[in-house]
Structures are given as structure tokens and as C-alpha cells.
C-alpha positions as CSV (number, residue, x, y, z in Angstrom):
1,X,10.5,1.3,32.4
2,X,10.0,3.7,29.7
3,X,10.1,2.8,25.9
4,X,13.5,3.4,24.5
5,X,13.7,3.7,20.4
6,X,17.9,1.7,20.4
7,X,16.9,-0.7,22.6
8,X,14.8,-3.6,21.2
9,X,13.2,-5.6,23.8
10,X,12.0,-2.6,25.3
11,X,9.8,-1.9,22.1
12,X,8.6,-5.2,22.3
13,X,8.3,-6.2,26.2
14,X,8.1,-2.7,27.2
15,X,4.4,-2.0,26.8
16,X,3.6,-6.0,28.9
17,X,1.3,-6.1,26.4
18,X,2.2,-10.2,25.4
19,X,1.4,-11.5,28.8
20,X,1.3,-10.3,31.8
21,X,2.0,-12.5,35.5
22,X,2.3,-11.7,38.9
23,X,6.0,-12.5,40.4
24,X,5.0,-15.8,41.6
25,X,4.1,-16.9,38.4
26,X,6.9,-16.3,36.6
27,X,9.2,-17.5,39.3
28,X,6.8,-20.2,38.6
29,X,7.2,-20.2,34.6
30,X,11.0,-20.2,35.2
31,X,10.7,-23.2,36.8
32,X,10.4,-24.9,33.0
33,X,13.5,-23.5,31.6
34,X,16.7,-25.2,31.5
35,X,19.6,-22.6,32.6
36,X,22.2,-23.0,30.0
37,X,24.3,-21.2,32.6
38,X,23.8,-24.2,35.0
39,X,22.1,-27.3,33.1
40,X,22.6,-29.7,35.2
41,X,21.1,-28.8,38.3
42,X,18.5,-31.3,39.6
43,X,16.2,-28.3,41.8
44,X,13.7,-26.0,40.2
45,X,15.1,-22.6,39.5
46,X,12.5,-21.0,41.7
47,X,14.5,-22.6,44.6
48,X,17.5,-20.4,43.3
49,X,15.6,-17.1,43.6
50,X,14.5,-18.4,47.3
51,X,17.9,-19.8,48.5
52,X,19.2,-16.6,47.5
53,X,16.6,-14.6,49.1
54,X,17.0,-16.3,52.3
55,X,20.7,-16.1,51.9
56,X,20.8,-12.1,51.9
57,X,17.9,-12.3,54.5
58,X,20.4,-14.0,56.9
59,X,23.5,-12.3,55.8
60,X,21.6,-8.9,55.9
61,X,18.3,-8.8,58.2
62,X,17.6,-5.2,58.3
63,X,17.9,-4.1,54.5
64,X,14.4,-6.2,53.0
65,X,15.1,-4.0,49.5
66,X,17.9,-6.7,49.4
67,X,15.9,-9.6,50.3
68,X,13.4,-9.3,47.6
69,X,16.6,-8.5,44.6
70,X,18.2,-11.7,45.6
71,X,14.7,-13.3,45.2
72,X,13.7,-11.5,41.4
73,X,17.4,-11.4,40.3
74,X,16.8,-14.4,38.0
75,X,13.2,-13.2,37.0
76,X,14.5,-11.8,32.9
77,X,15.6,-15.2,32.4
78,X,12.0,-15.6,31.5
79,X,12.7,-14.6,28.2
80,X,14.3,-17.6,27.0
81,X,10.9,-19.2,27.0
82,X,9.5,-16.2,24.6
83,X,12.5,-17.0,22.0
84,X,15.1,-14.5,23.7
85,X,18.7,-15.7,23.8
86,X,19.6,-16.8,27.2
């Protein structure tokens, strides 16, 4: 996504130039984060992203663009291990 001046985290995740992971290992990384959204869940967020995956995959076999949103919807949340707000 390109650099936009009025939007903060762009000018300082834009560029990747902190770290940089494959989609595995931050689906990986979120695993370490407690969702304030949903604290008291007793499964890794990972299985999250891949319940929801699988759910759209049932629900909606032919449209595989789907599949892999419901599987990276979660990925920003990231953040919150970088010092971003959740």
C-alpha cells in the first residue's frame, strides 16, 4: 500500500522495513497476543483465522478470494505486539 503523509502507521509500517514475515508466521506471532476483544478464549488465535477460513470455504466453495480473507482477516491485530492499540 502506498505511503500516505495523514495516515501514521503507514509512514511507519508502510515501508516493512521493521520486520518482515511470511503469513504463516504472523498467524503464528498472533498466536502470543491476548485479544482484548475476546480474552478469555482458551484456543490460539490462529485457530480463529482457520475456523473462519474453513467456515467461508464450506459456506462458499467456489469463491477461494474469500477463503483466504476469512483466514488473514485478523492478521493487523499483529500490531498490538509492536505497541499499537488493539
Amino acid at each position: 500500500r502506498p505511503h500516505h503523509p495523514s495516515h501514521p502507521q503507514s509512514a511507519q509500517y508502510g515501508t516493512c522495513s521493521l520486520r518482515k514475515m511470511s503469513v504463516m508466521e504472523a498467524l503464528e506471532l498472533l498466536d502470543q497476543l491476548v485479544d482484548e476483544s475476546d480474552p478469555d478464549v482458551d484456543f490460539p488465535n490462529s485457530f480463529h483465522a482457520y475456523q473462519t477460513a474453513e467456515g467461508i470455504r464450506r459456506a462458499h466453495p467456489d469463491k477461494d478470494w474469500f477463503h483466504l480473507v476469512g483466514l488473514l482477516h485478523d492478521l493487523g491485530k499483529v500490531l498490538a505486539l509492536f505497541g499499537e492499540p488493539q
